[in-house]
VODREN-99128 format. One record per residue: residue number from 1; residue in one letter; z, x, y of N, C-alpha, C in turn. Coordinates in pm, whole numbers. Atoms other than C-alpha are relative to their C-alpha. Layout:
% residues N
  seq  type    n.c3    n.c1    n.c2   ca.c3   ca.c1   ca.c2    c.c3    c.c1    c.c2
  NUM     A       Z       X       Y       Z       X       Y       Z       X       Y
...
//
This chain:
% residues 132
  seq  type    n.c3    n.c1    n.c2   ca.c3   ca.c1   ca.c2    c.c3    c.c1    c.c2
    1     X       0      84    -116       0       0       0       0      90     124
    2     X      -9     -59    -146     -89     149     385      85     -86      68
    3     X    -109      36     -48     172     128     619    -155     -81     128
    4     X      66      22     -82      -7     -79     910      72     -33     137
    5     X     -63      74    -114      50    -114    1302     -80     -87      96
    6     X      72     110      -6     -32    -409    1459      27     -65     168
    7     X     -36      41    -171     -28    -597    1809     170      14       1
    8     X    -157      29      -7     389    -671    1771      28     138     -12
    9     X     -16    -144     -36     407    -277    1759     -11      52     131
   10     X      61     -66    -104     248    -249    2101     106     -67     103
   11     X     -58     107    -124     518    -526    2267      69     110      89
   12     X     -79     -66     -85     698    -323    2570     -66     160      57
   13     X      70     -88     -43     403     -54    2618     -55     -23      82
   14     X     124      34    -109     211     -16    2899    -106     110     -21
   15     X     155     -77      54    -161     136    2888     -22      26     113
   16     X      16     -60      93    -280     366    2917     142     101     -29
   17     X    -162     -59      32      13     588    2730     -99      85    -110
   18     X      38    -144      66       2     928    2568     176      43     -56
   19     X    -143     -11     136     370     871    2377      20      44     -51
   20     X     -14      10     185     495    1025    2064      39    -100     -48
   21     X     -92     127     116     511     794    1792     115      62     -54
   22     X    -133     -33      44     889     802    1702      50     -86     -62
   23     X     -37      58      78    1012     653    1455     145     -22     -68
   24     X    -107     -29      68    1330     561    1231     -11     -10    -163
   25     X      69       4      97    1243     621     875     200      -8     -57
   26     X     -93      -3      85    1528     584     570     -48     161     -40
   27     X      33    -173     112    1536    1016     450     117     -12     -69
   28     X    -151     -52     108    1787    1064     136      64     -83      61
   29     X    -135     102     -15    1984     733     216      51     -15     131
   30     X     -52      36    -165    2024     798     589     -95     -48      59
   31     X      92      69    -123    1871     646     859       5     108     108
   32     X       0    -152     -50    1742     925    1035     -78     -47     170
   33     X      53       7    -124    1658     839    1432     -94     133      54
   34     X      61     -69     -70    1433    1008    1640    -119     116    -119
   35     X      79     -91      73    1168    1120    1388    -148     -10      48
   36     X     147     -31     -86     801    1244    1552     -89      -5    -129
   37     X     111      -6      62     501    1153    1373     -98      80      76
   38     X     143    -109     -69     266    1448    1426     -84      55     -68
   39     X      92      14      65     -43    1447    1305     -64     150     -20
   40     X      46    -144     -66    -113    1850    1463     126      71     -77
   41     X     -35     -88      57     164    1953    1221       4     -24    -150
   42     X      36     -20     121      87    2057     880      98     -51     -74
   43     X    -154      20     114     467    2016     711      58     -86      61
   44     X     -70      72     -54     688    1803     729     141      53       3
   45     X    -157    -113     -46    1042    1958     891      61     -81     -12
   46     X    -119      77     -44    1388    1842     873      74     113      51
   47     X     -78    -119     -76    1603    2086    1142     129     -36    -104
   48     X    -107     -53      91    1874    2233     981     129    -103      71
   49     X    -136      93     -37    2171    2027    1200       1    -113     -42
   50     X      49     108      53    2011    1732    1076      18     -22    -145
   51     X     -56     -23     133    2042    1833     732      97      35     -18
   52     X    -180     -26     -11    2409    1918     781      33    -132     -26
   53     X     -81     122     -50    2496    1641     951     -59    -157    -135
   54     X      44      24     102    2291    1459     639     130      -8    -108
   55     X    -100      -3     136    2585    1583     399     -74     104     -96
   56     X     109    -110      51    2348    1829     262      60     144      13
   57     X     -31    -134     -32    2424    2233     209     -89      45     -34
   58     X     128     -84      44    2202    2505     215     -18      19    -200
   59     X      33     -70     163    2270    2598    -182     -65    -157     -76
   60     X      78      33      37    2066    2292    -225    -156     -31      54
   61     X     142     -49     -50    1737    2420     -65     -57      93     -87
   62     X      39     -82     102    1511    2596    -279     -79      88      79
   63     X      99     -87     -73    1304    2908    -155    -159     -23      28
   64     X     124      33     -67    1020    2841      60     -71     122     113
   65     X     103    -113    -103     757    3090     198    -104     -16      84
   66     X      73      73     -97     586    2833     406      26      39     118
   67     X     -39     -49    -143     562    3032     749     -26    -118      75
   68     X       1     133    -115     606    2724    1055     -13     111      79
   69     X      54     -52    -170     483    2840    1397      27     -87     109
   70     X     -70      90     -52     630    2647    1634    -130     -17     140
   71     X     112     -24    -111     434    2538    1991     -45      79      50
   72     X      10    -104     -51     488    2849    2107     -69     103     -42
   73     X      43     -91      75     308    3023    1848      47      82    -105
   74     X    -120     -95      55     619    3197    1725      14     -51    -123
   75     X     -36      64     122     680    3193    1367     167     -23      -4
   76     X    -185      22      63    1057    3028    1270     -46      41    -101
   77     X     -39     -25     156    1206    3099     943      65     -97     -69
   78     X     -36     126     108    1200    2856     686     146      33    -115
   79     X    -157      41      90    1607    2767     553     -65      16    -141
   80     X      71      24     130    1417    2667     234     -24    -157      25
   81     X      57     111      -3    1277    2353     137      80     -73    -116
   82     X     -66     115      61    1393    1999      -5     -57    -128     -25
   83     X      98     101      37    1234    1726    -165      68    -123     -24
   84     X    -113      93     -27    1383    1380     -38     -60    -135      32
   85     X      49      74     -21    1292    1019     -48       8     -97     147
   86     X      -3      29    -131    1159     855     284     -19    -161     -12
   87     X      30     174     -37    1152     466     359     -41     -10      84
   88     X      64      54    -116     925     360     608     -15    -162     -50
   89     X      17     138      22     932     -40     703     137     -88     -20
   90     X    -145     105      93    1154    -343     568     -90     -81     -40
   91     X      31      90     146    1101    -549     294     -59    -157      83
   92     X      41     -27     127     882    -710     200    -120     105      18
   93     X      96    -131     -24     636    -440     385      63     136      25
   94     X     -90     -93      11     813    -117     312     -53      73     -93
   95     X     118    -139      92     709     204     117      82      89      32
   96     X     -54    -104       6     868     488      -2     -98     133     -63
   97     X      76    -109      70     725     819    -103     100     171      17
   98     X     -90    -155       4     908    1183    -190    -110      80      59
   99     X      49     -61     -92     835    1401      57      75     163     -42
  100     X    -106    -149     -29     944    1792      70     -26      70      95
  101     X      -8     -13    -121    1046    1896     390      50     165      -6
  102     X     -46    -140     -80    1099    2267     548      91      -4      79
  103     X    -150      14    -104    1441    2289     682     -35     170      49
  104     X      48     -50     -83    1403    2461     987     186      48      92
  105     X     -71     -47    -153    1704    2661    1267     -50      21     121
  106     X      29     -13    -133    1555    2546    1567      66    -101      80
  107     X      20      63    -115    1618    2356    1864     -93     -66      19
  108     X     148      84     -10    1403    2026    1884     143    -153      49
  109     X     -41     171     -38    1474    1668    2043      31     -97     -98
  110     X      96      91     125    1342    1531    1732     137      53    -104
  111     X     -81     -51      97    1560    1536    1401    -105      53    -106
  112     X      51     -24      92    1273    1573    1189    -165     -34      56
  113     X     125      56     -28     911    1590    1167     -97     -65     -96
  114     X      93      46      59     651    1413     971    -138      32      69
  115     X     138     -19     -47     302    1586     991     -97     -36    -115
  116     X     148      61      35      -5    1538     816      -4     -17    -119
  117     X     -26      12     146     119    1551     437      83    -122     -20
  118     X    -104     143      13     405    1273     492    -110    -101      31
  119     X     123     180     -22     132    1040     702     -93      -2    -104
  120     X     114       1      71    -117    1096     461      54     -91    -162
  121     X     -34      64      73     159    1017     183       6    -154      -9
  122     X     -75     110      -9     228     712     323    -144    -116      28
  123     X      73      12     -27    -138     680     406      -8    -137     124
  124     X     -26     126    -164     -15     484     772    -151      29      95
  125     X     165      27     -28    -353     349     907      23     -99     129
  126     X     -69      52    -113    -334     189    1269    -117    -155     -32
  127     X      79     119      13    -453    -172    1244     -63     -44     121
  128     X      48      67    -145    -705    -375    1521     111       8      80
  129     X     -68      32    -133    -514    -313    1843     -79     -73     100
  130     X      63      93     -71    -619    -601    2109      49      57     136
  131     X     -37     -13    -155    -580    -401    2451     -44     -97     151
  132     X      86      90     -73    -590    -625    2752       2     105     151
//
């Protein structure tokens, strides 16, 4: 099933807009605010405070040699990686898919990111938007 968004997605926008989509997805049982759908990044990250504050410890990250480059160009260093189920939606349109994320020690707004392997999992497809 594609996740779809639809006019009732657009209520409280004004046009034209250059936004991040932000989202609140279910990761590993939490409800994880402030998560960036970004289509311009390859992995999908969860920052390391995020995965703390999760209930999570590093000795269950497994070694990951996935170099991240951040906007700046700069490579971070990947914590290790973790493979954790995401909920996008509510029932009865809702979809889950295991994702494995690159826990990351940076500094970001965002708790987590979803780039082009999560959307693709989830295969979220934007439905007719009716701009007036």
């Amino acid at each position: 099933m594609a996740l779809e968004f639809g006019d009732l997605d657009l209520e409280g926008l004004k046009f034209p807009q250059d936004d991040p989509l932000v989202i609140t997805p279910i990761i590993g049982n939490y409800s994880v605010m402030r998560v960036r759908v970004d289509n311009g990044a390859f992995v999908d990250i969860l920052f390391h405070d995020t995965f703390i504050m999760m209930g999570y410890n590093d000795s269950q990250l497994t070694l990951s040699d996935a170099p991240i480059y951040g906007f700046n160009h700069v490579k971070c260093k990947v914590e290790g990686a973790i493979q954790l189920p995401v909920t996008i939606g509510e029932e009865p349109r809702e979809a889950t898919q295991m994702l494995n994320f690159q826990v990351v020690k940076v500094a970001s707004t965002y708790n987590a990111i979803m780039g082009r392997i999560g959307i693709h999992a989830f295969m979220a497809v934007p439905s007719t938007y009716h701009m007036n």
